[in-house]
C-alpha positions as CSV (number, residue, x, y, z in Angstrom):
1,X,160.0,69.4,91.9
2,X,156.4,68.6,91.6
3,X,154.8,69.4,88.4
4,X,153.0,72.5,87.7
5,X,149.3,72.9,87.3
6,X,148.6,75.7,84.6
7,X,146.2,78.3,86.5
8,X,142.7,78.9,84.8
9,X,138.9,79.1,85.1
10,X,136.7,77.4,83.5
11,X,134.8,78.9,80.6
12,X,132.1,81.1,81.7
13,X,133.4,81.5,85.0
14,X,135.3,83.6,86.9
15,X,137.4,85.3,89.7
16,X,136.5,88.7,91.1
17,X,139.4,91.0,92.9
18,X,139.3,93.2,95.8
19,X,138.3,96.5,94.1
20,X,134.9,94.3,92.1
21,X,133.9,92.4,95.7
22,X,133.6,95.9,97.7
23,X,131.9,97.4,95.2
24,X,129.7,93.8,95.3
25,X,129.1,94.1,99.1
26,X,128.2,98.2,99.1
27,X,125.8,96.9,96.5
28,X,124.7,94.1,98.6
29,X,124.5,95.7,101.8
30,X,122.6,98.9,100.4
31,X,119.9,96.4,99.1
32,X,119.3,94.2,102.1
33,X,118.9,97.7,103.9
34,X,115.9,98.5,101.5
35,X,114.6,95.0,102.1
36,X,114.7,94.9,105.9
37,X,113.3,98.5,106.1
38,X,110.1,96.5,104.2
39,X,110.6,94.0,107.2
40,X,111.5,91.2,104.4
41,X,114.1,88.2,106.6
42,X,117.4,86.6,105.4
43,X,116.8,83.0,104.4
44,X,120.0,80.6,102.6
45,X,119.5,77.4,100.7
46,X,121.7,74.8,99.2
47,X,123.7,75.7,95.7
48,X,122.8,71.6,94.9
49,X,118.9,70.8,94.5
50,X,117.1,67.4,93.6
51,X,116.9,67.1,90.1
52,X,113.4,66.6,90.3
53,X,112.9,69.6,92.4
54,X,114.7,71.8,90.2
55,X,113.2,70.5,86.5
56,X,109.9,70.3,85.7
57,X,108.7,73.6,87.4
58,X,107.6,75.3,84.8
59,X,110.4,77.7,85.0
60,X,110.7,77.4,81.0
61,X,112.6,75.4,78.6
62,X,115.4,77.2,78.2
63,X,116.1,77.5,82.0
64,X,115.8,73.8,82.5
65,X,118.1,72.8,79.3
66,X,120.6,74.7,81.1
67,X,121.2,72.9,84.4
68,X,124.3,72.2,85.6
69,X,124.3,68.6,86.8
70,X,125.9,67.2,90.0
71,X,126.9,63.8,91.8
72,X,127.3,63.1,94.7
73,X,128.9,59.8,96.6
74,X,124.7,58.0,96.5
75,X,124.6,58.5,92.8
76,X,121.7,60.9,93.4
77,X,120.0,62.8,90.8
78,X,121.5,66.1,91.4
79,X,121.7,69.7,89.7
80,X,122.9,73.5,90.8
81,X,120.4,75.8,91.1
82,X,119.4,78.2,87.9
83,X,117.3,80.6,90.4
84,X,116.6,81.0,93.8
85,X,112.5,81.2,93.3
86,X,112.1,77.2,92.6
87,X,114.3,76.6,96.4
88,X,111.7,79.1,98.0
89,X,109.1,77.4,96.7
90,X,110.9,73.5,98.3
91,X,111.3,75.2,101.4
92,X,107.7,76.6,101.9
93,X,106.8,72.9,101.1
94,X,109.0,71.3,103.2
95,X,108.5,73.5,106.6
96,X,105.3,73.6,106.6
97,X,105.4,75.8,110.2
98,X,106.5,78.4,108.9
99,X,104.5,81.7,109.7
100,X,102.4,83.1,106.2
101,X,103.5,85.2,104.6
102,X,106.4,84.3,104.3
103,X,108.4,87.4,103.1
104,X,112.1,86.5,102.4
105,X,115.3,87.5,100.8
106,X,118.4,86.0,99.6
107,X,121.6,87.0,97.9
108,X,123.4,84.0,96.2
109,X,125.1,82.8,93.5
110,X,123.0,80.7,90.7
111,X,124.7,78.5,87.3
112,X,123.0,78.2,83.8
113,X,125.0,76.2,81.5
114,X,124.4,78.9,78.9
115,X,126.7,79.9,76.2
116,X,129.1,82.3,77.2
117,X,129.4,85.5,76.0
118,X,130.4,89.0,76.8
119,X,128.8,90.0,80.4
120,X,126.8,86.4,80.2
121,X,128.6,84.3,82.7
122,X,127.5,80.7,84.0
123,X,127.9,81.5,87.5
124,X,126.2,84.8,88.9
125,X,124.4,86.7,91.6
126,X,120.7,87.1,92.1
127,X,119.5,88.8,95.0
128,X,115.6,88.3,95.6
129,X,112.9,89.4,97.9
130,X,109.6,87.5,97.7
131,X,106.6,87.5,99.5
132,X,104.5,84.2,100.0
133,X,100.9,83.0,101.2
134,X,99.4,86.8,99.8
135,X,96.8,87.1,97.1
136,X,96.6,91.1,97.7
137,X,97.3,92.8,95.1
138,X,99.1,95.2,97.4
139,X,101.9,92.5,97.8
140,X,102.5,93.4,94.2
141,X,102.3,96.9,95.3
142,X,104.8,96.2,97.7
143,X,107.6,94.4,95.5
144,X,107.3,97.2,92.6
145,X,107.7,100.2,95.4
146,X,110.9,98.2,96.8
147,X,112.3,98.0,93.3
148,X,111.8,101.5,93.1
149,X,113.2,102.4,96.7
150,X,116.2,99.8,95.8
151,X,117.5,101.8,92.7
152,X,117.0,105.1,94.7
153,X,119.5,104.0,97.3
154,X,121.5,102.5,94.5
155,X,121.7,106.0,93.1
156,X,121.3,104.8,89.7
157,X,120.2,107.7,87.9
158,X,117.0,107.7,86.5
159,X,115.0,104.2,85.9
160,X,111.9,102.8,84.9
161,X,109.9,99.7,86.4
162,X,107.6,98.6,83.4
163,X,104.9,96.2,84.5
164,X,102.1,94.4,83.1
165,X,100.2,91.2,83.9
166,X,100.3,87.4,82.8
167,X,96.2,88.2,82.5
168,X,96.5,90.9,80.0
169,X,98.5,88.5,77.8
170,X,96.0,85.7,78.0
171,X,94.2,87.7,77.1
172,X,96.0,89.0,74.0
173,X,95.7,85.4,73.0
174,X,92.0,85.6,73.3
175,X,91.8,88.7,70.9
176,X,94.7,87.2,68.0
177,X,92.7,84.0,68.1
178,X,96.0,82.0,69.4
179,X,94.9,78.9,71.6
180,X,96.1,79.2,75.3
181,X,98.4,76.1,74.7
182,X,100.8,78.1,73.2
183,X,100.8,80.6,75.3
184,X,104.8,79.8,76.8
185,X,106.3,79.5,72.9
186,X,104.1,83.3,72.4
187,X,105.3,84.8,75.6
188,X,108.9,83.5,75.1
189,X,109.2,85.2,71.6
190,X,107.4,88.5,72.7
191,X,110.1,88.9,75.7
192,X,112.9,89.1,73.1
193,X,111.1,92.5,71.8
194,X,114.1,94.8,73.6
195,X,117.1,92.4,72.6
196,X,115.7,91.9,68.9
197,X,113.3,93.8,68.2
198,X,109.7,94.0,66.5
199,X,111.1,92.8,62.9
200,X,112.8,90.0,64.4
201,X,109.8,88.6,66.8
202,X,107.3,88.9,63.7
203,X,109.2,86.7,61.8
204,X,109.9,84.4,64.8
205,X,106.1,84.3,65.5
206,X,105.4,83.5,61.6
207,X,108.3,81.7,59.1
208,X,111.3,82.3,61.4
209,X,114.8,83.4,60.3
210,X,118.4,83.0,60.3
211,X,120.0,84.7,62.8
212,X,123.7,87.1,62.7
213,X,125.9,83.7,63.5
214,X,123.8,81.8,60.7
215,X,121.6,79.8,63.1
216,X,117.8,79.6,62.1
217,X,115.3,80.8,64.6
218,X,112.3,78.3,64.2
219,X,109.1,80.2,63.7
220,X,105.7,79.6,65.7
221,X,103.7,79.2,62.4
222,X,101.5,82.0,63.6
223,X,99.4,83.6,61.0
224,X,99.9,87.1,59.6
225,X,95.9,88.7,60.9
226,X,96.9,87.5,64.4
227,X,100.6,88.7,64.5
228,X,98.7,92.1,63.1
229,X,96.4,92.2,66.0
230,X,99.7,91.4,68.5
231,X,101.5,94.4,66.9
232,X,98.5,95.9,67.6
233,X,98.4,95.6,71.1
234,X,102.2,96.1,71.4
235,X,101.5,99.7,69.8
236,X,99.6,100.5,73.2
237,X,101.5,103.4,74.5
238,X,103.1,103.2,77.7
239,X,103.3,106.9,79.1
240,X,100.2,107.3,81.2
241,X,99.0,104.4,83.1
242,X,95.4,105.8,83.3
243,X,95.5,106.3,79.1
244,X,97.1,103.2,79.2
245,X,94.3,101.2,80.9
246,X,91.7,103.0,79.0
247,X,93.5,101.8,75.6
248,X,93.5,97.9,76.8
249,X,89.5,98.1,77.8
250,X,88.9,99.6,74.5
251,X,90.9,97.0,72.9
252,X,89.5,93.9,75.1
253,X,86.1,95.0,75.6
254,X,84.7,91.7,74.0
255,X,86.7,89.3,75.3
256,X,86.1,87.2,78.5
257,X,87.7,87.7,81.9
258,X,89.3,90.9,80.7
259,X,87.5,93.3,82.6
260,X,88.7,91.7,86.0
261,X,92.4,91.4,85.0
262,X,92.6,95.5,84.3
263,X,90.7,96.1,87.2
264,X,92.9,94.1,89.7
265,X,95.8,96.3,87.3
266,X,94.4,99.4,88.0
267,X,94.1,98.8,91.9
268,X,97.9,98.2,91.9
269,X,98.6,101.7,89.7
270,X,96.5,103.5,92.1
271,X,98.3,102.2,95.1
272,X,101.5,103.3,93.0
273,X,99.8,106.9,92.6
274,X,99.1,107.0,96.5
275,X,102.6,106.1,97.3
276,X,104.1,109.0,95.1
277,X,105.4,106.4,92.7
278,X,104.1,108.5,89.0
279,X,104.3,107.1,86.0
280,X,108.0,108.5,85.3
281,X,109.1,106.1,87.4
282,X,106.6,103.1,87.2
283,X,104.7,102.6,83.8
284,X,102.2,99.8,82.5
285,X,104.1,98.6,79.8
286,X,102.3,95.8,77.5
287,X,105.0,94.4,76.2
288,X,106.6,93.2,79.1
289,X,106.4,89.4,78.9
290,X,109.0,87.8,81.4
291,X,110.6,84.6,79.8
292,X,110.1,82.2,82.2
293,X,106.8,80.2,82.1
294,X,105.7,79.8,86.2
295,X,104.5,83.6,86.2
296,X,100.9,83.6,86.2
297,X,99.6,87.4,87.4
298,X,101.4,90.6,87.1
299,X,105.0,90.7,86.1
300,X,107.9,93.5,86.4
301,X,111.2,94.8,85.4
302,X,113.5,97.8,85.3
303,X,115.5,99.7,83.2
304,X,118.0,102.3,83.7
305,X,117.0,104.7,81.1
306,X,121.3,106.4,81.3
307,X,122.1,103.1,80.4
308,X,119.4,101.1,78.0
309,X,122.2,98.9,76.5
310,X,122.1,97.0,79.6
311,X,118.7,95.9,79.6
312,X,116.7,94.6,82.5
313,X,118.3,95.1,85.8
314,X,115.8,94.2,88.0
315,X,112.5,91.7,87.0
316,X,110.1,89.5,88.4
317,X,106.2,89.0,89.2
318,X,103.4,87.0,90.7
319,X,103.8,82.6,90.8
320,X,100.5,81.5,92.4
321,X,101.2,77.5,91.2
322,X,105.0,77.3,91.3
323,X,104.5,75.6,95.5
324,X,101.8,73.7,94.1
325,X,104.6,71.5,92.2
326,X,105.2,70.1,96.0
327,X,101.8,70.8,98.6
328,X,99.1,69.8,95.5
329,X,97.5,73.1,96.9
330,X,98.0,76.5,95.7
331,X,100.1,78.8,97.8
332,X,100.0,82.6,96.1
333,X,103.2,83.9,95.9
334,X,105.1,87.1,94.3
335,X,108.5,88.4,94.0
336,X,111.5,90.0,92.1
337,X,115.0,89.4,91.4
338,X,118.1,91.9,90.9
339,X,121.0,90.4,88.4
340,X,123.5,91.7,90.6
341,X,126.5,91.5,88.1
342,X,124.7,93.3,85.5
343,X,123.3,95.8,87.7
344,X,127.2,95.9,89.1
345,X,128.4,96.1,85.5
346,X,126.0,99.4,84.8
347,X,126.7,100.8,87.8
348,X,130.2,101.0,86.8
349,X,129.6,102.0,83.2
350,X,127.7,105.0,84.7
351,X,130.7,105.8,87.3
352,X,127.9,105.4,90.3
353,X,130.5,102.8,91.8
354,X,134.3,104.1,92.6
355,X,137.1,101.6,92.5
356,X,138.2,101.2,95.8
357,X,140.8,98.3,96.0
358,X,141.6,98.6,99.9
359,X,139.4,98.2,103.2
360,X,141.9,99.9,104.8
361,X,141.9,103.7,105.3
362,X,145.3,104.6,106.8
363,X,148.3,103.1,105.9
364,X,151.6,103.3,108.8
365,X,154.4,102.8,107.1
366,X,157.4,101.4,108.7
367,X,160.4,103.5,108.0
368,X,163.1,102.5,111.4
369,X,162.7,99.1,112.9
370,X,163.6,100.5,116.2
371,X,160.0,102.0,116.0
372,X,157.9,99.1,115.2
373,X,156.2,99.5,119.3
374,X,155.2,102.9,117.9
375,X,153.8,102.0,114.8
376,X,151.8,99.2,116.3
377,X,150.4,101.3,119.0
378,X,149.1,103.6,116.1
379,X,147.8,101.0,114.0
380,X,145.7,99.4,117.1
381,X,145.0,103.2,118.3
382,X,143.4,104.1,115.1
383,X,141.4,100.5,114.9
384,X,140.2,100.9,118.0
385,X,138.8,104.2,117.0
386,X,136.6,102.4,114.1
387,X,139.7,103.1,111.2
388,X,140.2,100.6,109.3
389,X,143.8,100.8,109.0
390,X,146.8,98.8,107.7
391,X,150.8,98.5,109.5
392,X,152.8,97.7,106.1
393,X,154.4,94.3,106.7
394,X,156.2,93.7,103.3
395,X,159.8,93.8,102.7
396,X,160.0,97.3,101.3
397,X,162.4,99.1,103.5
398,X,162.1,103.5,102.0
399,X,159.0,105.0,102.6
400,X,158.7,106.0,98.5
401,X,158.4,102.1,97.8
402,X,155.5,101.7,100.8
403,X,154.0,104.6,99.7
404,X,153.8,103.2,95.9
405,X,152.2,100.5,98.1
406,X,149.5,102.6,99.7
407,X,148.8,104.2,95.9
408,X,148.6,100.7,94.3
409,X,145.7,99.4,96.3
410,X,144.4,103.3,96.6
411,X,144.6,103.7,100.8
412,X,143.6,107.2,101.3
413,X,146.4,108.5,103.7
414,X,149.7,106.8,105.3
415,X,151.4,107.4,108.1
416,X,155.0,108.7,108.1
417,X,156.7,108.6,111.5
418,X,160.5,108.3,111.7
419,X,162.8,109.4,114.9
420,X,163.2,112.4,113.7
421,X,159.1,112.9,114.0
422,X,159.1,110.4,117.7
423,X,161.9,113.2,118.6
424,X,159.6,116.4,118.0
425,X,156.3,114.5,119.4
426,X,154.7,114.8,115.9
427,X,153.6,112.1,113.0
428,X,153.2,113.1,109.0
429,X,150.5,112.2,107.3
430,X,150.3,112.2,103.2
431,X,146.8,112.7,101.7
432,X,147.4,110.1,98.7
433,X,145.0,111.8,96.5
434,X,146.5,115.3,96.7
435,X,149.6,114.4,96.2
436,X,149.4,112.5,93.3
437,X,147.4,115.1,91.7
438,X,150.0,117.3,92.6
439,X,152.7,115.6,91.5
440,X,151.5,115.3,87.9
441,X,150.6,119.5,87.9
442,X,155.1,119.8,89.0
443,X,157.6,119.8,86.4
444,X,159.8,117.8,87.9
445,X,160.8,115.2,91.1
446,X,162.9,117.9,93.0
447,X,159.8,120.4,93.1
448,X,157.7,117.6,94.0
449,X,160.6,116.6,96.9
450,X,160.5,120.2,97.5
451,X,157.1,120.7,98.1
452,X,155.9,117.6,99.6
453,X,152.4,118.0,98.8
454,X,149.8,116.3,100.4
455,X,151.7,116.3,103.6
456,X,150.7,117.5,106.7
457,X,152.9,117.6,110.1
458,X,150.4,117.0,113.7
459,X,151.2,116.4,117.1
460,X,151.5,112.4,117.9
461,X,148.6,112.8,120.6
462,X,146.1,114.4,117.2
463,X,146.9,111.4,115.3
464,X,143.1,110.1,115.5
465,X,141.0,113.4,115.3
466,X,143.3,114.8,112.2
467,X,142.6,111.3,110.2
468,X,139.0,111.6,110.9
469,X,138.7,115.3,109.5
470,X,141.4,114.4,106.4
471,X,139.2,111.4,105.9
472,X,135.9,113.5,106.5
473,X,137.5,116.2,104.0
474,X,138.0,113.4,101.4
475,X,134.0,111.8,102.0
476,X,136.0,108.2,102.9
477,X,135.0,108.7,106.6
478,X,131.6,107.1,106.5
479,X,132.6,104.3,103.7
């Protein structure tokens, strides 16, 4: 006997079962539908990049200490991809033919070698639309009104997309006095605001701290008048995006190349306005920073304001210099990203996501083996009909131990059909649901036995119309 292998994942990875993958591909599909009503096109790229493709692209440092390395037979430099943005920007580069803009999505997996914790996985899903070769500001426009239309059709709840501007915080740094080299360490601290809070990022910006597992947190050094005039602007309200803007001129009104950066801002909220997307929805929010470092214009995320605890759902912004790593020109360039797993993982939270385990919507279950011709015509019959349905093919022989079956992986209806029902013309079919609600109302089995519930006797020939309307009656039909 050969030896065993013990079955496991690796840490930080791991397997997902029928009932999380459907959910995963209504998810999926409801998205790309958003995106191809913008007119956005599909576009796949390699999990395996050129190391020197995938560091040094200013994607910050904690991104690029976090790449999963790979070799192949040639010994090449190798690494998995941490994003999808950084293989847009090497295929722009590379096919140079390619029609501008160039307005893509693309659903995949990406790997950090981060520390694994609870919900943070080192494999997960991103699913990105990006628009490149535009420098209108309605491009930004565009990207913020699909995050919007993306959580409608999501039926999240309510949501928030918070954006702000690289610009603005430049020129933050202007009005604190903080040189614009250290501009990545500043913006990196001041996107922890949610997750730590604004105790937390002073101290980080000043003498640093020790954090809950004991581990310091270097400070920046920064001193206490220009973390003062940061909290300052942090303070800027974020409920109107007119009061808003009329707070940041007021607040930048000596500082250079300020006046152009709200203005370019304000063009964006007023497209917002036009659209019908208000500030309940869409709010200029200051304080968003975005962690990683190749942003360099206006920058976005969303919240689901049911659940907060999950934090962003849905980020991104503009990259005019990230192509620029490979052409040595500058190719504008905006986008956004969903974290599908956490936005799965809310969705769930929130009960906006059932469990459905099966594809299938009919079960027939094979009580006489006499009858299998029968039940494979039905099975085929109701396929052909656009059913997804399943002939039971295990080794259960009753009909109670294929129905536990059917209820196990949560098949909406099954089909009973013995010789006594090929005799009188007619099939039975059990709505799965109803009857186990019913059966925990009974006292007992034999009134259960007794009344059947659930069931329902039809002619043989109504098999197909009375599954549509049980299935309409149960809202499974167009799932």
């Amino acid at each position: 006997m050969p030896e065993t292998v013990e079955p496991r994942t690796s840490r930080g990875l791991r397997d997902l079962l029928s009932d999380q993958m459907l959910a995963r591909q209504w998810m999926i599909e409801t998205i790309r539908n958003v995106y191809e009503l913008y007119g956005f096109v599909p576009l796949s790229t390699p999990a395996i990049e050129f190391l020197d493709v995938l560091r040094g692209s200013e994607a910050g440092q904690e991104a690029q200490q976090s790449i999963f390395t790979v070799q192949n037979p040639e010994n090449e430099a190798l690494g998995l991809r941490f994003d999808l943005t950084v293989p847009l920007a090497r295929v722009v580069a590379q096919y140079r033919e390619l029609p501008r803009p160039f307005r893509r999505y693309q659903v995949a997996p990406v790997w950090r070698a981060d520390k694994p914790d609870k919900g943070r996985f080192r494999e997960f899903t991103q699913f990105d639309l990006d628009s490149v070769g535009v420098e209108s500001e309605i491009a930004d426009t565009e990207i913020m009104a699909g995050m919007c239309d993306t959580l409608r059709a999501l039926k999240v709840g309510p949501f928030r997309v918070r954006f702000s501007s690289r610009g603005i915080l430049n020129a933050l740094l202007a009005f604190a006095g903080i040189p614009q080299e250290r501009s990545a360490d500043v913006f990196r601290v001041l996107d922890k605001l949610d997750k730590v809070g604004p105790a937390k990022v002073r101290l980080e910006l000043t003498t640093g701290y020790v954090d809950a597992s004991g581990d310091p947190i270097r400070g920046l050094g920064l001193e206490n008048a220009q973390v003062d005039k940061i909290e300052r602007f942090l303070q800027i309200p974020a409920t109107d995006r007119r009061a808003t803007l009329d707070e940041l001129r007021a607040t930048f009104s000596g500082v250079e190349g300020a006046a152009d950066e709200l203005a370019k801002i304000e063009r964006i909220s007023n497209h917002l306005y036009s659209l019908g997307y208000a500030d309940a929805e869409v709010s200029l929010d200051v304080s968003i920073a975005r962690g990683l470092a190749y942003y360099t214009g206006p920058v976005f995320e969303a919240n689901l304001l049911d659940a907060p605890q999950f934090g962003s759902v849905f980020g991104g912004g503009r990259y005019d210099e990230l192509v620029m790593r490979f052409l040595g020109e500058k190719i504008p360039a905006v986008g956004a990203s969903i974290g599908v797993d956490r936005l799965l993982s809310a969705l769930v939270h929130l009960g906006r996501v059932g469990a459905q385990k099966s594809t299938a919507k009919v079960l027939i279950s094979r009580m006489d083996p006499a009858l299998e011709p029968d039940y494979v015509a039905m099975t085929w019959e109701l396929r052909r009909a656009g059913i997804p349905a399943e002939l039971y093919l295990g080794t259960a022989k009753g009909p109670g131990k294929q129905l536990k079956y059917a209820d196990a992986w949560g098949v909406p209806l099954a089909v009973l059909y013995g010789s006594n029902e090929k005799e009188r013309g007619v099939v039975t079919l059990k709505d799965m649901d109803a009857g186990r609600r019913r059966a925990e109302a009974l006292a007992n089995r034999q009134e259960w036995l007794d009344e059947r519930p659930g069931q329902r006797e039809v002619p043989r020939g109504d098999l197909v119309a009375t599954v549509r309307e049980m299935l309409a009656a149960q809202g499974e039909a167009g799932r």
